[in-house]
C-alpha positions as CSV (number, residue, x, y, z in Angstrom):
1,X,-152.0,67.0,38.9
2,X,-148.5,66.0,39.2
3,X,-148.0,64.6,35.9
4,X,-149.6,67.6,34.3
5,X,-146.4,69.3,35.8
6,X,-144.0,67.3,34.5
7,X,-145.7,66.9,31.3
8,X,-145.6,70.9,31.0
9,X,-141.7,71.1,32.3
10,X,-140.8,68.7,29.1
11,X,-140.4,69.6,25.5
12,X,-143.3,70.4,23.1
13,X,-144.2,67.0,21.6
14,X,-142.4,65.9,18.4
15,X,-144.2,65.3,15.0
16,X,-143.2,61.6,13.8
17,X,-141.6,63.1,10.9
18,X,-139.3,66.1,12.0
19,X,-136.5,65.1,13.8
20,X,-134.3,67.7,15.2
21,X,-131.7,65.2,15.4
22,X,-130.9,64.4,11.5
23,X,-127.8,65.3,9.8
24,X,-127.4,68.4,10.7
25,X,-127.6,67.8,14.3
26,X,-124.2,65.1,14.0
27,X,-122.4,67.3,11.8
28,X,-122.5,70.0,14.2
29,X,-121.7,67.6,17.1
30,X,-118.4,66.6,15.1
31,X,-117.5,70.0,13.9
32,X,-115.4,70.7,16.7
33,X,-113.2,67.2,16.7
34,X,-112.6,68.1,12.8
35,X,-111.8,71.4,13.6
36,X,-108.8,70.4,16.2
37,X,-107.9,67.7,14.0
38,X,-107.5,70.5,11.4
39,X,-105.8,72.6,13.2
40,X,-103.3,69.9,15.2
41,X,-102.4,69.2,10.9
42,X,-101.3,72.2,10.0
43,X,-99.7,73.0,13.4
44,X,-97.8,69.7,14.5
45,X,-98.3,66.8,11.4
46,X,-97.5,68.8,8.6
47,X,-94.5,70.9,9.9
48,X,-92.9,67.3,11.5
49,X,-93.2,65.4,8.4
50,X,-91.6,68.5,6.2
51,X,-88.3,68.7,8.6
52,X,-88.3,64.4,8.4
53,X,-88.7,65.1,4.5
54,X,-85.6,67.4,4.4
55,X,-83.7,65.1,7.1
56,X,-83.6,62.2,5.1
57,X,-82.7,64.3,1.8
58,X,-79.8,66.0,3.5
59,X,-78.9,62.4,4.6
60,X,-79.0,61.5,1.4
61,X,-76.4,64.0,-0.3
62,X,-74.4,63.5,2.2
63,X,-70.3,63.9,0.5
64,X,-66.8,63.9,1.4
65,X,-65.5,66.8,2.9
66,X,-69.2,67.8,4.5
67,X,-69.1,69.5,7.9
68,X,-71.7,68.1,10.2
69,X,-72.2,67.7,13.7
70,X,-73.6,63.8,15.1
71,X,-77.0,63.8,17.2
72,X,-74.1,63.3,20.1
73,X,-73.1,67.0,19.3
74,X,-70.0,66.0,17.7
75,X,-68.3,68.0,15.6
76,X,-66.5,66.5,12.6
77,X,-65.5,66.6,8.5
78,X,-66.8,63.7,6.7
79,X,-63.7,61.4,5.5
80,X,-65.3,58.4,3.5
81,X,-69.2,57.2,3.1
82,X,-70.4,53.8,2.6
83,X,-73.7,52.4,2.3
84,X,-75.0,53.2,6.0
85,X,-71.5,54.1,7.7
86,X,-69.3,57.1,7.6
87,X,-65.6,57.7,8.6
88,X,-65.8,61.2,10.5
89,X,-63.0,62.8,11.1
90,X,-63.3,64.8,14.3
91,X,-59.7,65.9,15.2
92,X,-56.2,65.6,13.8
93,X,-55.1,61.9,14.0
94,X,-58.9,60.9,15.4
95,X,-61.4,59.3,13.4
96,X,-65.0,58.0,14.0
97,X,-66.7,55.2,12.2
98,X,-70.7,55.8,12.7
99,X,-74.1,55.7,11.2
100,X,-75.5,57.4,8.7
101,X,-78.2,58.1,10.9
102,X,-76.5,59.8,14.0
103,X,-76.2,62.5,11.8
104,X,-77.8,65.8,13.0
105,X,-77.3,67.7,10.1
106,X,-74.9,70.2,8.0
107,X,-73.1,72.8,10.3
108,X,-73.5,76.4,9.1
109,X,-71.0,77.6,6.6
Protein backbone atom coordinates (compact mmCIF):
# COMPACT_ATOMS: atom_id res chain seq x y z
CA UNK A 1 0.00 0.00 0.00
CA UNK A 2 2.85 2.08 0.60
CA UNK A 3 4.59 1.89 -2.52
CA UNK A 4 1.38 2.49 -4.35
CA UNK A 5 1.77 5.98 -2.63
CA UNK A 6 4.97 6.73 -3.63
CA UNK A 7 4.50 5.36 -6.95
CA UNK A 8 1.39 7.75 -7.41
CA UNK A 9 3.48 10.92 -5.84
CA UNK A 10 6.18 10.44 -8.75
CA UNK A 11 6.05 11.49 -12.36
CA UNK A 12 3.95 9.70 -15.10
CA UNK A 13 6.21 7.04 -16.48
CA UNK A 14 8.47 8.03 -19.49
CA UNK A 15 8.21 6.34 -22.99
CA UNK A 16 11.89 4.96 -23.94
CA UNK A 17 11.84 7.33 -26.77
CA UNK A 18 10.75 10.91 -25.55
CA UNK A 19 13.01 12.41 -23.43
CA UNK A 20 12.20 15.68 -21.96
CA UNK A 21 15.66 16.23 -21.36
CA UNK A 22 17.14 16.63 -25.13
CA UNK A 23 18.50 19.70 -26.63
CA UNK A 24 16.15 21.85 -25.83
CA UNK A 25 16.16 21.08 -22.22
CA UNK A 26 20.36 22.24 -22.07
CA UNK A 27 19.91 25.08 -24.16
CA UNK A 28 17.45 26.48 -21.92
CA UNK A 29 19.54 25.64 -18.85
CA UNK A 30 22.51 27.71 -20.49
CA UNK A 31 20.50 30.53 -21.76
CA UNK A 32 20.83 32.51 -18.83
CA UNK A 33 24.93 32.12 -18.50
CA UNK A 34 24.96 33.31 -22.27
CA UNK A 35 22.74 35.95 -21.60
CA UNK A 36 25.05 37.59 -18.67
CA UNK A 37 27.95 36.80 -20.67
CA UNK A 38 26.26 38.93 -23.30
CA UNK A 39 25.45 41.46 -21.43
CA UNK A 40 28.84 41.78 -19.10
CA UNK A 41 30.36 42.20 -23.26
CA UNK A 42 28.70 44.92 -24.17
CA UNK A 43 28.68 46.52 -20.74
CA UNK A 44 32.38 46.03 -19.26
CA UNK A 45 34.72 44.05 -22.30
CA UNK A 46 33.81 46.04 -25.09
CA UNK A 47 33.79 49.61 -23.61
CA UNK A 48 37.44 48.63 -21.66
CA UNK A 49 39.09 47.41 -24.73
CA UNK A 50 37.77 50.60 -26.93
CA UNK A 51 39.36 53.30 -24.23
CA UNK A 52 42.81 50.69 -24.26
CA UNK A 53 42.39 51.06 -28.16
CA UNK A 54 42.36 54.92 -28.06
CA UNK A 55 45.05 54.87 -25.10
CA UNK A 56 47.65 53.36 -26.99
CA UNK A 57 46.83 55.46 -30.27
CA UNK A 58 47.04 58.68 -28.41
CA UNK A 59 50.38 57.20 -26.97
CA UNK A 60 51.27 56.73 -30.21
CA UNK A 61 50.99 60.37 -31.69
CA UNK A 62 52.41 61.58 -29.04
CA UNK A 63 54.70 65.19 -30.38
CA UNK A 64 56.63 67.99 -29.11
CA UNK A 65 54.97 70.58 -27.61
CA UNK A 66 51.81 68.25 -26.46
CA UNK A 67 50.24 69.12 -23.12
CA UNK A 68 49.52 66.11 -21.01
CA UNK A 69 49.29 65.25 -17.52
CA UNK A 70 51.39 61.77 -16.16
CA UNK A 71 49.22 58.96 -14.35
CA UNK A 72 51.07 60.81 -11.19
CA UNK A 73 48.77 63.82 -12.01
CA UNK A 74 51.55 65.89 -13.27
CA UNK A 75 51.17 68.45 -15.32
CA UNK A 76 53.73 69.22 -18.09
CA UNK A 77 54.62 70.28 -22.03
CA UNK A 78 56.32 67.54 -23.87
CA UNK A 79 60.10 68.68 -24.60
CA UNK A 80 61.68 65.71 -26.64
CA UNK A 81 60.45 61.88 -27.38
CA UNK A 82 62.46 58.86 -27.79
CA UNK A 83 61.66 55.46 -28.33
CA UNK A 84 59.91 54.68 -24.84
CA UNK A 85 61.08 58.01 -22.85
CA UNK A 86 59.97 61.54 -22.87
CA UNK A 87 61.69 64.79 -21.62
CA UNK A 88 58.56 66.59 -19.87
CA UNK A 89 58.87 69.79 -19.11
CA UNK A 90 56.82 70.67 -16.03
CA UNK A 91 58.04 74.13 -14.84
CA UNK A 92 60.52 76.80 -15.88
CA UNK A 93 64.09 75.42 -15.44
CA UNK A 94 62.46 71.72 -14.31
CA UNK A 95 62.47 68.87 -16.51
CA UNK A 96 61.27 65.25 -16.19
CA UNK A 97 62.62 62.22 -17.98
CA UNK A 98 59.80 59.39 -17.94
CA UNK A 99 57.97 56.66 -19.73
CA UNK A 100 56.02 56.69 -22.43
CA UNK A 101 53.57 54.84 -20.49
CA UNK A 102 52.99 57.07 -17.35
CA UNK A 103 51.24 59.03 -19.63
CA UNK A 104 47.48 59.72 -18.71
CA UNK A 105 46.56 61.39 -21.66
CA UNK A 106 46.21 64.88 -23.64
CA UNK A 107 44.99 67.75 -21.31
CA UNK A 108 41.99 69.74 -22.66
CA UNK A 109 42.67 72.54 -24.93
Amino acid sequence: MFSDVVYAMGGAPKDAGSEPGGTGAIFSSFLPLILIFVVFYFLLIRPQSKKAKEHKNTLGNLKNGDKIITTGGIYGVIEGIEDDTITLKIAENVKVKMSRSAVAGLREK
